[in-house]
N, C-alpha and C positions, 0 to 999 in steps of 0.2 A: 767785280761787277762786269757783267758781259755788255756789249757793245750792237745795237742794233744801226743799220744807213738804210733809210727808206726815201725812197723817190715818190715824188707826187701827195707829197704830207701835206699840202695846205689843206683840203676837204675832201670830204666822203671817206672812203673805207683806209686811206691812207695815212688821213687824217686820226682815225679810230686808231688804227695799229698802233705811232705815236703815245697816244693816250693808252693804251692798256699796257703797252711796253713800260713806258714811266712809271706807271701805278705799279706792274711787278720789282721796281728799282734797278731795271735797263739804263744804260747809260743810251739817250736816241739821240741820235745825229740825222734831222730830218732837213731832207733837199725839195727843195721846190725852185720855179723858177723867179718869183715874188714872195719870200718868206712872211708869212704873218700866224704865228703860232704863239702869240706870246702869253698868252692864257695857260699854254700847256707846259709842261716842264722835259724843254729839251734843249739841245744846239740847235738852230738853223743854220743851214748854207744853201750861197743860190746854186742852182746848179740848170743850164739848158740841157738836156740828155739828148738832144737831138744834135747837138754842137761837139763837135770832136773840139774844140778846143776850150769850151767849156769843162769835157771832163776833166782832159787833160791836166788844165789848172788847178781843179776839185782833189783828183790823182795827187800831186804835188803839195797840195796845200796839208792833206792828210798825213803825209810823209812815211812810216810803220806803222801809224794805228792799228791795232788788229780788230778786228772786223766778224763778232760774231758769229751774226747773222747779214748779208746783204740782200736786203727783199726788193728787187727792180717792180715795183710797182706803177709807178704813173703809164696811162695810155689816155687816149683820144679815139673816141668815135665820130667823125664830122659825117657820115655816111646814114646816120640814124633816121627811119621813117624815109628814106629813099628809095626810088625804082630804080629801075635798071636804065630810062634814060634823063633821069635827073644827078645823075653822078657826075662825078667830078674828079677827073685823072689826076689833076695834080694833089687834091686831097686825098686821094688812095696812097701817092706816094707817100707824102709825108706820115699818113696813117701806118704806112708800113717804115720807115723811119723810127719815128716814135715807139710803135708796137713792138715791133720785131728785130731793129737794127738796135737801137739804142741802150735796150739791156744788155745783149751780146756786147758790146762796147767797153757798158761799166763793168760788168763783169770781167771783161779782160784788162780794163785798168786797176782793178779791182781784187784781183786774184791773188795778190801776195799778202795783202791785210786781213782776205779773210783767212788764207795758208797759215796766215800765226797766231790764230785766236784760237781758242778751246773748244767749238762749236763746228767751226768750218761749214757752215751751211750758205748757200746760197735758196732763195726763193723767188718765184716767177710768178706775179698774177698772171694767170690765164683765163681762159672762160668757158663754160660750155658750148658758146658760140664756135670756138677753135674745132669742135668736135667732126669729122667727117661723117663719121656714124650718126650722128643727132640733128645732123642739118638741116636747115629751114628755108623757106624765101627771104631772099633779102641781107642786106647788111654785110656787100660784098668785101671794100676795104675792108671791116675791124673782123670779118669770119677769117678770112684771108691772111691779115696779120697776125691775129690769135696764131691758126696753124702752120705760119711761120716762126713764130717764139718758138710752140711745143716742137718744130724740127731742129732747132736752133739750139736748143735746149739741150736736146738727146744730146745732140753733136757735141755741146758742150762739156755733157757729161764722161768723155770719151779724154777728155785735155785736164778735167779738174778730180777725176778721181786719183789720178797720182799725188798729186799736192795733198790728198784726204780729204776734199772738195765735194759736199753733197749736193744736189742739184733738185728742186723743188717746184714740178708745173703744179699751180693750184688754182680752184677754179672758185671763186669768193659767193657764187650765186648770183640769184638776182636781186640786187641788193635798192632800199632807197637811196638815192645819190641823185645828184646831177645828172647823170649819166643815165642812173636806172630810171630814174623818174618815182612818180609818189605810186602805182601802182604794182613794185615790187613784189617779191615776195617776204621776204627779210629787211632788218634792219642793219645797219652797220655794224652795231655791237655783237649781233648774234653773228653774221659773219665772219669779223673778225676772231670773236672769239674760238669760233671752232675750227680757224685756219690756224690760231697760237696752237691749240691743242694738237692737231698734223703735228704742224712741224716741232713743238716740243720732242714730236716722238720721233722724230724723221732722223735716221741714220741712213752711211753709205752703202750699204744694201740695199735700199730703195732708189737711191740714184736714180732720177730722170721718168721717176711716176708721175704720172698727169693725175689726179685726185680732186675730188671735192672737197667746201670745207668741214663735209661728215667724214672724210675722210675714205669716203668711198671711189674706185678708180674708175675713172670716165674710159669710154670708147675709143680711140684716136678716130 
């Protein structure tokens, strides 16, 4: 039974991932900072991803587990529907903490659990937003952190391909969610779904693709 650790599983697309891992008979091990998933059929653990010593604990508690797939999924938009002087510096930091430092983190706590698993895949929500070719007004923090993940990302792919370490930018859409709001284009499930089908396919060859989840590869 393969092993998925998803971050940000209480709701919306993280939430979904969870739920369609369990239904294919994944063993999930879903972190949030407040666990409440008990309707679904997984482990919870709390985990702040923004806390070095939250991992750290998380790291330790896990001990050799191997480790599928790890999908750093959770992020934060606090910048949404913002000008340029209605921003808020210290929410960019942490935007960019959460986004961009915090996977980088678990992933490198993280990196010997998934080295022993069958799969060795690491995965990144990204976003279109991250895109420099596709940009738009507005939405400085989470544009910004996005395209620090996908550099972060690359980088990372450079440390984890010796281990046999594959490394997955993908980009969920715009999905209904908290986040997206009800004007979306997509829902959860169809998102999800065709980010499982990516990375089902996703070997280290592909290493450090930025992708949709048609599986089509976005612009940097």
């Amino acid at each position: 039974m393969p092993t998925l650790f998803v971050t940000g599983a209480n709701r919306g697309i993280g939430r979904e991932i969870v739920k369609q891992y369990s239904e294919d008979g994944w063993r999930v091990i879903a972190a949030c900072r407040e666990p409440a998933l008990a309707d679904l059929t997984c482990e919870t653990v709390e985990l702040d991803v923004a806390d070095g010593a939250s991992v750290e604990t998380l790291a330790h508690s896990l001990g050799g587990t191997p480790i599928d797939l790890l999908w750093n999924n959770a992020g934060i938009y606090p910048d949404k529907g913002l000008s340029l002087e209605q921003l808020n510096y210290d929410d960019w930091l942490e935007t960019m903490n959460v986004n961009a430092l915090a996977p980088i983190r678990l992933a490198t706590a993280l990196a010997d659990n998934v080295a022993a698993s069958d799969k060795k895949l690491m995965a990144f929500t990204s976003s279109s937003m991250a895109s420099i070719g596709l940009n738009e007004p507005g939405g400085y923090g989470y544009r910004s952190s996005k395209a620090a993940l996908n550099m972060a990302v690359t980088c990372l792919t450079h440390d984890m391909k010796p281990k046999g370490i594959a490394c997955a930018l993908i980009d969920p859409g715009w999905v209904v969610t908290d986040m997206g709001g009800e004007g979306a284009d997509i829902d959860a499930q169809t998102s999800v779904s065709g980010m499982k089908q990516v990375l089902d396919g996703f070997t280290l060859d592909k290493t450090g693709a930025y992708l949709t989840y048609q599986g089509d590869r976005h612009p940097w």
